[in-house]
VOBA-1610 file (N, C-alpha, C; in pm, whole numbers, padded with zeros to 5 digits, always signed):
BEGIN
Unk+01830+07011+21143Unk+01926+06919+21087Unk+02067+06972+21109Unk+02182+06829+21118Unk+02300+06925+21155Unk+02354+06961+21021Unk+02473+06997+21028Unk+02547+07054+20950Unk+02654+06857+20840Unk+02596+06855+20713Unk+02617+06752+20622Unk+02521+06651+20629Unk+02403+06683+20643Unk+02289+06594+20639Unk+02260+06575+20502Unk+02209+06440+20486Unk+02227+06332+20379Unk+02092+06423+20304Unk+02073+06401+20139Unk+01964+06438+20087Unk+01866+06334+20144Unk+01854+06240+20171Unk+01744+06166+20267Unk+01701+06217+20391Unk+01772+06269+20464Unk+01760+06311+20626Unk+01691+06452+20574Unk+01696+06523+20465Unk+01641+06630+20411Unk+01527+06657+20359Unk+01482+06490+20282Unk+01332+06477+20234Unk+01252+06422+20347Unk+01328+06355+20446Unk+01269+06292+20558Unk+01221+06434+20633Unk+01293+06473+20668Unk+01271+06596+20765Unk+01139+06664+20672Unk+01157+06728+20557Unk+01064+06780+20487Unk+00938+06742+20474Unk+00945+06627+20482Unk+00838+06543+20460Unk+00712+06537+20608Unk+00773+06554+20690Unk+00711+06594+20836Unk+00620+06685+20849Unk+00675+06820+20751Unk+00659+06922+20731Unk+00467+06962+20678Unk+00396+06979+20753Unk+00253+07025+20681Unk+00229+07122+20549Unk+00207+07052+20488Unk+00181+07116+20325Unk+00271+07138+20246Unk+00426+07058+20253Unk+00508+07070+20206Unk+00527+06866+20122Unk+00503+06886+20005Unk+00526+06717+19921Unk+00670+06746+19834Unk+00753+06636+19936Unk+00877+06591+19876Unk+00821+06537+19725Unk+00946+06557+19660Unk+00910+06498+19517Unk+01061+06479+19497Unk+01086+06330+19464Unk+01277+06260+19415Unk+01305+06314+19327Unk+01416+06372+19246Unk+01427+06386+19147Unk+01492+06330+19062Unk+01570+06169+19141Unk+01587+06075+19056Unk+01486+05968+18994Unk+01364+05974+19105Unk+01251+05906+19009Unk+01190+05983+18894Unk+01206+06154+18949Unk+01125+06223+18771Unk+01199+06190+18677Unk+01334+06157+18666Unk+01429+06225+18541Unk+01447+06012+18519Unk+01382+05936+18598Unk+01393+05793+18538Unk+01278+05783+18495Unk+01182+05847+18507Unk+01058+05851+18491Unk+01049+05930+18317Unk+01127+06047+18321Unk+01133+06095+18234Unk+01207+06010+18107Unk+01286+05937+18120Unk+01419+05918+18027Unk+01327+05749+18007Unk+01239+05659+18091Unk+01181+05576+18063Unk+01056+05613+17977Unk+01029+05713+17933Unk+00918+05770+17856Unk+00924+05830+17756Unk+01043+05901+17727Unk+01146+05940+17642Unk+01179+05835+17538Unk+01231+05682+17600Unk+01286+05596+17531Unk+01138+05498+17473Unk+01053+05488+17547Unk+00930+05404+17485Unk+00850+05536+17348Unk+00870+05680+17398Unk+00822+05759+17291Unk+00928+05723+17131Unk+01092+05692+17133Unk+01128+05711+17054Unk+01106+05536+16990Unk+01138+05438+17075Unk+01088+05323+17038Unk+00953+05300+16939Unk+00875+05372+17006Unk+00711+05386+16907Unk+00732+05493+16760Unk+00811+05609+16789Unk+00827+05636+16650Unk+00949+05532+16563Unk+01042+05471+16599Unk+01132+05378+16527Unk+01022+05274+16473Unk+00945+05243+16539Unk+00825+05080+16475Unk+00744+05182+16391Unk+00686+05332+16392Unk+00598+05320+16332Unk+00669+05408+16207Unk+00795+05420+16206Unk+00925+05478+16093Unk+00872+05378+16026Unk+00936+05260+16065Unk+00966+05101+15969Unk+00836+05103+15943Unk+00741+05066+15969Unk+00645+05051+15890Unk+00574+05128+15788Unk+00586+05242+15829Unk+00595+05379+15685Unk+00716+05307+15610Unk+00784+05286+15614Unk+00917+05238+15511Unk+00857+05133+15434Unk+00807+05025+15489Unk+00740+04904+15474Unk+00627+04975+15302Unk+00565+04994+15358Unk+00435+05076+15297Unk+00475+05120+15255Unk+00542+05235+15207Unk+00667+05308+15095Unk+00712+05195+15014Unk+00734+05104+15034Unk+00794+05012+14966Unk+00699+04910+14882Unk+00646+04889+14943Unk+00481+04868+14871Unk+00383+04939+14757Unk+00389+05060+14769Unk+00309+05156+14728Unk+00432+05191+14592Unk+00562+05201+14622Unk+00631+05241+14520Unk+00629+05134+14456Unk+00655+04993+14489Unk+00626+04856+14385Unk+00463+04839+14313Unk+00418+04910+14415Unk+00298+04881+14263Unk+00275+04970+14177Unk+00305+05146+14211Unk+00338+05215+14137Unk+00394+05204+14016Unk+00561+05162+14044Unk+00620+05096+13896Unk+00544+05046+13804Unk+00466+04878+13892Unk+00436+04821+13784Unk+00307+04863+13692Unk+00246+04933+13752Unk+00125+05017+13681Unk+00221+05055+13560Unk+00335+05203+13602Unk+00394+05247+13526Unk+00470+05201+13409Unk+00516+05044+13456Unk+00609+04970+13377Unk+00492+04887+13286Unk+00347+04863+13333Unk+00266+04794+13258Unk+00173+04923+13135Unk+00203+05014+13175Unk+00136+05149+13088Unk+00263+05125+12981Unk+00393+05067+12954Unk+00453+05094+12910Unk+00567+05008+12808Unk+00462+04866+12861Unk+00544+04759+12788Unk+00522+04784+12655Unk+00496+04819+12574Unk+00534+04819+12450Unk+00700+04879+12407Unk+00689+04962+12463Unk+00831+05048+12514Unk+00977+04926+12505Unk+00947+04881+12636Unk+01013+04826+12720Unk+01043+04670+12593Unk+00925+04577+12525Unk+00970+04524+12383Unk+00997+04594+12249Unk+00990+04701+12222Unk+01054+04731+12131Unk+01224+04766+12181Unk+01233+04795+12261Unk+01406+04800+12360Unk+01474+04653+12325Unk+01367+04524+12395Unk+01399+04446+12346Unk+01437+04398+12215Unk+01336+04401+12140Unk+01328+04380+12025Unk+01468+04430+11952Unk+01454+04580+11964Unk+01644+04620+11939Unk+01798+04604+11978Unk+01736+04448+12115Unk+01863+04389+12158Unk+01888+04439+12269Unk+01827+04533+12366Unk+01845+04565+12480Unk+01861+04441+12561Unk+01999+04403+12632Unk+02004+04326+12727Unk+01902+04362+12850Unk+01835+04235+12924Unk+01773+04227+13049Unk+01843+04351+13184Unk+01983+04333+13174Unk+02047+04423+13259Unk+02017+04575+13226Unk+02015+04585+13072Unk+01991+04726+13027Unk+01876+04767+13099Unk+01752+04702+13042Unk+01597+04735+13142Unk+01553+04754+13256Unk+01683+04677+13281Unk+01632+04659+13470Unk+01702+04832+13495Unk+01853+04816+13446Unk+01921+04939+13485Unk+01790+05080+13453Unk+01803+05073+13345Unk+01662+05196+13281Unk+01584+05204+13365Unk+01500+05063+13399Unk+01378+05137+13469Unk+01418+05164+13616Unk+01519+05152+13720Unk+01576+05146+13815Unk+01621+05321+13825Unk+01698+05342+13695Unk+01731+05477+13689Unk+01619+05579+13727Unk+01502+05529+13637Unk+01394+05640+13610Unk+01325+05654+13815Unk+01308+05497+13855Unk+01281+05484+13990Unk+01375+05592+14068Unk+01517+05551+14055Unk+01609+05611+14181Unk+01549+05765+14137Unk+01577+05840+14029Unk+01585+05997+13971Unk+01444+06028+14033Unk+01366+05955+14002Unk+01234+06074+14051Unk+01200+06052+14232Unk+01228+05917+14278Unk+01216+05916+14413Unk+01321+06015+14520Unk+01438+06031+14461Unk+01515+06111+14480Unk+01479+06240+14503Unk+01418+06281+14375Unk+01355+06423+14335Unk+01235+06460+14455Unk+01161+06333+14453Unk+01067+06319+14584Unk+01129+06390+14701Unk+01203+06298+14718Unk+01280+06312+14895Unk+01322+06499+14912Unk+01357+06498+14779Unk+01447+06617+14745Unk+01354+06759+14787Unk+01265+06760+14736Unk+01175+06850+14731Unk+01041+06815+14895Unk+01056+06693+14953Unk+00985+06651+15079Unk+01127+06707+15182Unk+01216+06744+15123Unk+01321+06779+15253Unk+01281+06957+15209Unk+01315+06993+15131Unk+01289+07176+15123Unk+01152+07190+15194Unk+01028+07058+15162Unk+00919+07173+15218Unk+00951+07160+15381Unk+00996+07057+15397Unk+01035+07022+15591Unk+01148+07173+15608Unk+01230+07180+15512Unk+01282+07315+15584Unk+01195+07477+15601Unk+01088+07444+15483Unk+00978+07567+15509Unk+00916+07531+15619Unk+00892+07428+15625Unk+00824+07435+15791Unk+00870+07478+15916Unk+01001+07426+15913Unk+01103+07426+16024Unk+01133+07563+16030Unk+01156+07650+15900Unk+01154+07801+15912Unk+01042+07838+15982Unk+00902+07839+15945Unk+00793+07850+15997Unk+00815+07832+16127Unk+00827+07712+16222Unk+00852+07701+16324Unk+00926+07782+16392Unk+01060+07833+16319Unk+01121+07866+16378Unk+01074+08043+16422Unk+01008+08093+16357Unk+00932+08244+16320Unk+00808+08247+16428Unk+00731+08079+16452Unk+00666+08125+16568Unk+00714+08133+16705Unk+00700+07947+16703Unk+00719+07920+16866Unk+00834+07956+16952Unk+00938+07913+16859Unk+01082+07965+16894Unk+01085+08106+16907Unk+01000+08210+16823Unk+01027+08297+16845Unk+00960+08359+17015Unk+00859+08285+17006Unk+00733+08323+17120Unk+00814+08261+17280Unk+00873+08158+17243Unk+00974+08091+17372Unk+01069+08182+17392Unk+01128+08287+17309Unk+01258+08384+17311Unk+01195+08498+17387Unk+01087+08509+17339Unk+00984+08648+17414Unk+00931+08590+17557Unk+00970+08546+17611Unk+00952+08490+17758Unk+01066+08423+17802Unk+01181+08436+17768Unk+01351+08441+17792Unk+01323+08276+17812Unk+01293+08200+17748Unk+01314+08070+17725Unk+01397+08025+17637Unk+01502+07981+17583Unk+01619+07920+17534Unk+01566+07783+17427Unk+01579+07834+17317Unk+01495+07707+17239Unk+01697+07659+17146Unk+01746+07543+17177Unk+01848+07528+17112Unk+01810+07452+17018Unk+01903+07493+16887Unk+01879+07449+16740Unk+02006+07355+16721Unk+02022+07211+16664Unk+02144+07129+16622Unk+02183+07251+16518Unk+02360+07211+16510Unk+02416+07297+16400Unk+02373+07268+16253Unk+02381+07349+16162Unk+02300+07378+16037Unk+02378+07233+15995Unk+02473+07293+15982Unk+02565+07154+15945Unk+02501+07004+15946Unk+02454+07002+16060Unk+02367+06865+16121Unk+02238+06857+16041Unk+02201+06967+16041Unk+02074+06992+15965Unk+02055+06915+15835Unk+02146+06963+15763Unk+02166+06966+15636Unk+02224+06798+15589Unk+02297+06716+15705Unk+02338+06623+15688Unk+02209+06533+15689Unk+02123+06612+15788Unk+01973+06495+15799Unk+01911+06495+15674Unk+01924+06606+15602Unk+01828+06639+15486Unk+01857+06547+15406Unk+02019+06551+15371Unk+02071+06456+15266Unk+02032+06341+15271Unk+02078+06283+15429Unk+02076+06121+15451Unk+01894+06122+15427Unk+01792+06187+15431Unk+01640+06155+15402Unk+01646+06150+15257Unk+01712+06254+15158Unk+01697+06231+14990Unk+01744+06128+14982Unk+01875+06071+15001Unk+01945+05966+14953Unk+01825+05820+15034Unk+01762+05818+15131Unk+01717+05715+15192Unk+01579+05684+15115Unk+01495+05821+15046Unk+01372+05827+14952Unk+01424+05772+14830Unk+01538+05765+14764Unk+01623+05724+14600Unk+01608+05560+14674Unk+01672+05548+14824Unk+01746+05420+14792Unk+01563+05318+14830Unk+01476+05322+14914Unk+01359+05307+14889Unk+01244+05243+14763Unk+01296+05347+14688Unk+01244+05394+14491Unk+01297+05276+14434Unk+01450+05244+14468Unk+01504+05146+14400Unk+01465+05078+14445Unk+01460+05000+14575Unk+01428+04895+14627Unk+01279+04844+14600Unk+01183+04949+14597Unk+01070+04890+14560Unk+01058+04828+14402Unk+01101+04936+14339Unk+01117+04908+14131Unk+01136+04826+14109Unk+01290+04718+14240Unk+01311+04632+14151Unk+01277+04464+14093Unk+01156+04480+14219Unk+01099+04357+14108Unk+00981+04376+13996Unk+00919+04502+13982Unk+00876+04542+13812Unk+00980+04534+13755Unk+01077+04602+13792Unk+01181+04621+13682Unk+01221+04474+13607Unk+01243+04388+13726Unk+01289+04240+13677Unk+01182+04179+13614Unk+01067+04151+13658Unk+00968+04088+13565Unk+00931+04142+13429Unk+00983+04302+13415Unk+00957+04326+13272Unk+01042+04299+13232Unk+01170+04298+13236Unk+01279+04236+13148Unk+01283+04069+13133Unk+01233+04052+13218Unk+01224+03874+13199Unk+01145+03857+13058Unk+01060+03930+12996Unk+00964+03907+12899Unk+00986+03918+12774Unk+00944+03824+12676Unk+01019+03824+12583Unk+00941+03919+12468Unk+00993+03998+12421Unk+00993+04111+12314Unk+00851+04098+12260Unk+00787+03995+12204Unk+00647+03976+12112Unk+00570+03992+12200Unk+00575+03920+12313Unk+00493+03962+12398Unk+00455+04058+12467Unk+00547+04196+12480Unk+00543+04284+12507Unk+00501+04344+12451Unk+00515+04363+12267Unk+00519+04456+12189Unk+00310+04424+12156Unk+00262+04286+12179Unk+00182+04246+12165Unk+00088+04275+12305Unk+00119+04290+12392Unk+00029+04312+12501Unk-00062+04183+12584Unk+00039+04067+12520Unk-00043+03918+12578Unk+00040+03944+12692Unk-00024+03871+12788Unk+00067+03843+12921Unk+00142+03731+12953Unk+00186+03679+12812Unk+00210+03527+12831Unk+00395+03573+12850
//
């Protein structure tokens, strides 16, 4: 080949070559980045639907919780608790402990991530492989935005127990009819 031959005139030529297989490396890295994007696509659908189901599971939760508890919830009444009060209350108790959830589901993800970081990372360093970590900073911002996203969840599921028990009027609560 002469002297400024095209990367084509280079795989061409190579390619002639006995026991030598050209391989593009703009088809691996489209190949790559098209597989990449359908892998993160499939975890985004199967995110939302864990969210979905989170949201489900915490609404019937409540109302178990909020139905273990109507007597509660009419004697509140009974003492004049506005509808807003109840909803707020039981909304509170939702956001505080789903929160607490997230809260304590983000520390054990950082024991893991320590863990991780003690094996593989360490085992990739012992064979001069380069394992890069986002800044803590980043870290720590993911953690938050997951507690605050487990609270806001909690609420969202609660709040239609929350509303149907306050819709109810005091005797009936304190009485246990479902009328």
């Amino acid at each position: 080949l002469a002297y400024g031959a095209t990367p084509e005139e280079v795989r061409f030529a190579l390619g002639k070559v006995p026991g030598i297989k050209v391989v593009s490396g703009a088809g691996v890295v489209t190949s790559t980045r098209q597989t990449t994007t359908l892998l993160l696509n499939g975890m985004l659908g199967f995110t939302a639907l864990m969210l979905v189901g989170a949201l489900i599971l915490i609404g019937l939760l409540f109302s178990a919780i909020i139905a273990e508890r109507r007597r509660e919830v009419g004697l509140l009444r009974a003492i004049g608790a506005r509808r807003s009060d109840i909803v707020r209350l039981l909304l509170g108790e939702a956001g505080f402990t789903t929160a607490l959830g997230g809260l304590l589901g983000v520390l054990l993800g950082s024991g893991f991530l320590l863990g991780f970081e003690r094996s593989l990372v360490y085992s990739l360093a012992l064979v001069h492989v380069q394992f890069l970590w986002p800044p803590l900073s980043e870290i720590a911002a993911i953690g938050a935005l997951c507690a605050v996203a487990s609270a806001l969840v909690g609420l969202i599921g609660a709040i239609l127990p929350a509303w149907r028990a306050s819709s109810e009027e005091a005797y009936s609560l304190i009485q246990g009819s479902n009328g």
